[in-house]
C-alpha positions in Angstrom: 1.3 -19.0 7.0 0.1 -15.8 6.8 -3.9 -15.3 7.7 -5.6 -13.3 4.6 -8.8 -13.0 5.9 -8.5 -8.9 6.5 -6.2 -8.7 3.5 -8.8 -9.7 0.8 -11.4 -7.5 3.0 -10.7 -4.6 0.9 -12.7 -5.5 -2.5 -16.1 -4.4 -0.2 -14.5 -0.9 -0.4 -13.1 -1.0 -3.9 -14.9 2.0 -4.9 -13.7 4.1 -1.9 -10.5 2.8 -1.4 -9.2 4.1 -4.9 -10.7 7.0 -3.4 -9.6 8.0 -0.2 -6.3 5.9 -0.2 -3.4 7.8 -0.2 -1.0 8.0 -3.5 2.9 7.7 -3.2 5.2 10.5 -3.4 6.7 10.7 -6.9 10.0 10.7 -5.6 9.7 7.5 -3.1 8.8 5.6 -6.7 11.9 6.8 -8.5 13.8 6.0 -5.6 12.7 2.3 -5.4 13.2 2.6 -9.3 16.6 4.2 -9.4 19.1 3.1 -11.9 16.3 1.2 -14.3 15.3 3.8 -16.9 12.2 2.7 -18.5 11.1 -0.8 -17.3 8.7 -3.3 -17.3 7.4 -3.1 -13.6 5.5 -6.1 -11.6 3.0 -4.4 -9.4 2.0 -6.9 -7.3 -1.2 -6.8 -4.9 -2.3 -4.0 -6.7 -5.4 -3.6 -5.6 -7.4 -0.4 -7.0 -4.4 0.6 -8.9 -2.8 3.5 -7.1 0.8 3.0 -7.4 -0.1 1.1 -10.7 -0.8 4.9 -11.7 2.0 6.3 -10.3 4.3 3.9 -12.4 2.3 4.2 -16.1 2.7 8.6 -15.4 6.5 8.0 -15.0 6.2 6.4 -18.5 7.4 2.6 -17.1 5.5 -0.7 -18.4 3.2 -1.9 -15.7 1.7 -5.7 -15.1 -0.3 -5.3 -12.3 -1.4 -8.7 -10.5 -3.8 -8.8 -7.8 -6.2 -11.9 -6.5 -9.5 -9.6 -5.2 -11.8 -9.9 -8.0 -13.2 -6.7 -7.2 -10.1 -4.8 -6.8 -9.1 -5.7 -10.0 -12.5 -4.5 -11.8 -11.8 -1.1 -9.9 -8.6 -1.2 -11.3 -9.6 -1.8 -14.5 -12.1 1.1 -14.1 -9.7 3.5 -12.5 -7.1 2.9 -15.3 -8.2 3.1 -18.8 -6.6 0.7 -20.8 -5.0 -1.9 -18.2 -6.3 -4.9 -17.2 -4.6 -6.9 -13.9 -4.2 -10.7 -14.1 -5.5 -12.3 -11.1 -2.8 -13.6 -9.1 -1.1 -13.4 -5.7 2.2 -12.7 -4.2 2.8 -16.5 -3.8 1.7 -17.3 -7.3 2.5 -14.5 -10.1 1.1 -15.5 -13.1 4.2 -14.7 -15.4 7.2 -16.4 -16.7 10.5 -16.8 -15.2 12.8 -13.5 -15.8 10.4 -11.4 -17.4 10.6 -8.1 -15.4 13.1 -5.5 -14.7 11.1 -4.8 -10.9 8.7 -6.1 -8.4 6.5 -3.3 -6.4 4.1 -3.9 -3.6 2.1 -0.8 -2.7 1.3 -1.1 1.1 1.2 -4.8 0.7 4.2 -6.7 1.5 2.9 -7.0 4.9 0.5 -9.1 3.7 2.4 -11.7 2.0 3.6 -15.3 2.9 7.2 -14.1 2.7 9.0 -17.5 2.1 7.1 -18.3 -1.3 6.4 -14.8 -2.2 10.5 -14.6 -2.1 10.7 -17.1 -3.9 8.2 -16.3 -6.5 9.2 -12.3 -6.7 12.9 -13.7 -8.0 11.9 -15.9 -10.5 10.1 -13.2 -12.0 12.8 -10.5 -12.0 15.7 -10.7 -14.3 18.9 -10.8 -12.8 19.5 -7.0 -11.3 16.3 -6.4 -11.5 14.7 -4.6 -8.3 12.4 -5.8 -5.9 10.5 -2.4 -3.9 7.9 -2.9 -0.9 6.8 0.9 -0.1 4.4 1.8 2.7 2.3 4.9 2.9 2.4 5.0 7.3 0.4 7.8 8.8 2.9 9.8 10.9 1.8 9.4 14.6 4.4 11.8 16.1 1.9 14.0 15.5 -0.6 13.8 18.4 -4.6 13.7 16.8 -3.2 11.0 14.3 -1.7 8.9 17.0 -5.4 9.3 18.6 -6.9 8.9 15.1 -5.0 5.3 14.8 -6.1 4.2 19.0 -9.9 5.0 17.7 -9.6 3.2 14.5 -7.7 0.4 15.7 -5.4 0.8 12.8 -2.8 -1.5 14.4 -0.1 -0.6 11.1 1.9 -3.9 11.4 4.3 -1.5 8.5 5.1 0.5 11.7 7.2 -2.4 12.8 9.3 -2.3 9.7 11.1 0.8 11.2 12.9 -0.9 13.9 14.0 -3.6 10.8 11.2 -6.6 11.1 12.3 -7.3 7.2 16.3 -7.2 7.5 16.0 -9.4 4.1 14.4 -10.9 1.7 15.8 -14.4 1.5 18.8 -15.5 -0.4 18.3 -14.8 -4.1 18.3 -11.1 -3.2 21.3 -8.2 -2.3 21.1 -6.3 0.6 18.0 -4.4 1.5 18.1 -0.8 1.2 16.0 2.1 2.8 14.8 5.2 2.2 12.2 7.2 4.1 10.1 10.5 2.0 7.4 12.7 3.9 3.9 13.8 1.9 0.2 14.2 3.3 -3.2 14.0 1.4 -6.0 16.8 2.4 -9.1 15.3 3.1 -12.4 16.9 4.5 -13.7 15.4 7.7 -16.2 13.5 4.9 -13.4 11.8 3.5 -11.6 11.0 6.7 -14.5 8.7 7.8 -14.4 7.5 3.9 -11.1 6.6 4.4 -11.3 5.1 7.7 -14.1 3.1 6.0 -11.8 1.4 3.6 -9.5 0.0 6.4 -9.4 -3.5 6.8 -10.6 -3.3 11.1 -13.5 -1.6 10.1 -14.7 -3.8 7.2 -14.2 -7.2 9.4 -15.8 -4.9 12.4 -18.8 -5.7 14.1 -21.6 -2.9 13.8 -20.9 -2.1 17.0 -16.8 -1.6 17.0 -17.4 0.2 13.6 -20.7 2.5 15.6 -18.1 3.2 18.3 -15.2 4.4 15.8 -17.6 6.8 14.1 -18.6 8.2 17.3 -15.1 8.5 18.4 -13.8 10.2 15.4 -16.5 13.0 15.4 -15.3 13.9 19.4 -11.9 14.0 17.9 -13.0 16.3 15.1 -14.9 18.4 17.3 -12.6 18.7 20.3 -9.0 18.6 18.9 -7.4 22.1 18.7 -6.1 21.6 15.0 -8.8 19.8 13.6 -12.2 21.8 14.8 -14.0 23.8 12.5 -11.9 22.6 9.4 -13.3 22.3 6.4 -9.9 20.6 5.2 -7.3 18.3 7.2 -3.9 17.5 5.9 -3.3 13.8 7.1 0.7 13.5 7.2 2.2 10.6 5.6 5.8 9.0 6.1 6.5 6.9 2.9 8.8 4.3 3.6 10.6 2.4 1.0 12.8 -0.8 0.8 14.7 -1.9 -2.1 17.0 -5.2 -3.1 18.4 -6.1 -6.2 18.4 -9.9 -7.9 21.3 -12.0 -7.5 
């Protein structure tokens, strides 16, 4: 059983998650998409709406489902004109075969796979596509590997590169892979913004969360490519798996 105590942290932060959170490279969606034209897309633990976003500009149908209360009425805020249904991973709130794909933006990690499984293929149509897809902050480069020691970012997507989901369960091909680069330009502002919205900091104690902050301004102000910047370009590997419905 998965613990969801730091996965349903996030609604705190709604506000500056849909903020500071990453988006997903245009291409890493078509990919997970590829072969569907136009569909009716599942976007399941959608929180704020970010990939929901990314889906509705590349003209697809989107239900997102997501079970923080206040995520969703970001969401709903974020995204004129679409409304999540409360719901969960383990218990979509839709009938059997009514989607052509299933996406989970930085989420699956999250999810009680077993029942989620079984729950993501009675919602797809046979063929349809189910698409986990990770933002991961690339730590070969040295100041974000020492960004992610000082936040305790612990990316449990990391161990997805060495194949921690081979599968996911029998009603589903194959898994399929496919790995896109991007990075988001933040000021040092928005760095501790985003830093803010991750889910060690708001479970933190005041202390943990007073030592990150004073961490994070030695790094800015001692780190060869980070001091005096007004901007930073935080690099992003965007990693994407993909399975069809038996």
């Amino acid at each position: 059983m998965v613990d969801h105590t730091h996965a349903l942290s996030f609604g705190a932060a709604a506000s500056d998650y849909d903020r500071f959170r990453p988006r997903y490279p245009e291409a890493a969606v078509r990919w997970a998409l590829d072969g569907l034209g136009t569909a009716r897309v599942v976007d399941l633990a959608a929180g704020t709406g970010i990939l929901t976003r990314a889906l509705l500009d590349l003209g697809h149908e989107v239900v997102p489902v997501e079970p923080d209360p206040e995520m969703r009425a970001q969401l709903a805020e974020s995204t004129p004109g679409t409304t999540a249904l409360a719901g969960s991973a383990e218990s979509v709130p839709l009938p059997d075969s009514t989607a052509d794909a299933v996406l989970a933006g930085t989420a699956y990690h999250w999810f009680d796979r077993e029942p989620a499984h079984t729950e993501i293929a009675r919602v797809l149509r046979p063929g349809g596509i189910f698409a986990p897809i990770w933002n991961i902050r690339d730590g070969s480069v040295d100041w974000v590997a020492e960004l992610g020691r000082i936040a305790h970012f612990g990316d449990k997507s990391a161990s997805l590169v060495i194949g921690e989901y081979a599968d996911f369960g029998p009603a589903f091909d194959a898994v399929e892979t496919r790995e896109f680069t991007h990075h988001t330009t933040l000021t040092p502002d928005e760095l501790f913004g985003m830093i803010r919205t991750r889910s060690y900091w708001l479970t933190a104690s005041t202390d943990d969360q007073q030592r990150v902050q004073r961490e994070l301004a030695e790094l800015l102000d001692s780190h060869p490519a980070l001091v005096g910047r007004e901007t930073i370009e935080l690099p992003y590997r965007t990693l994407v798996l993909r399975a069809r419905r038996r």
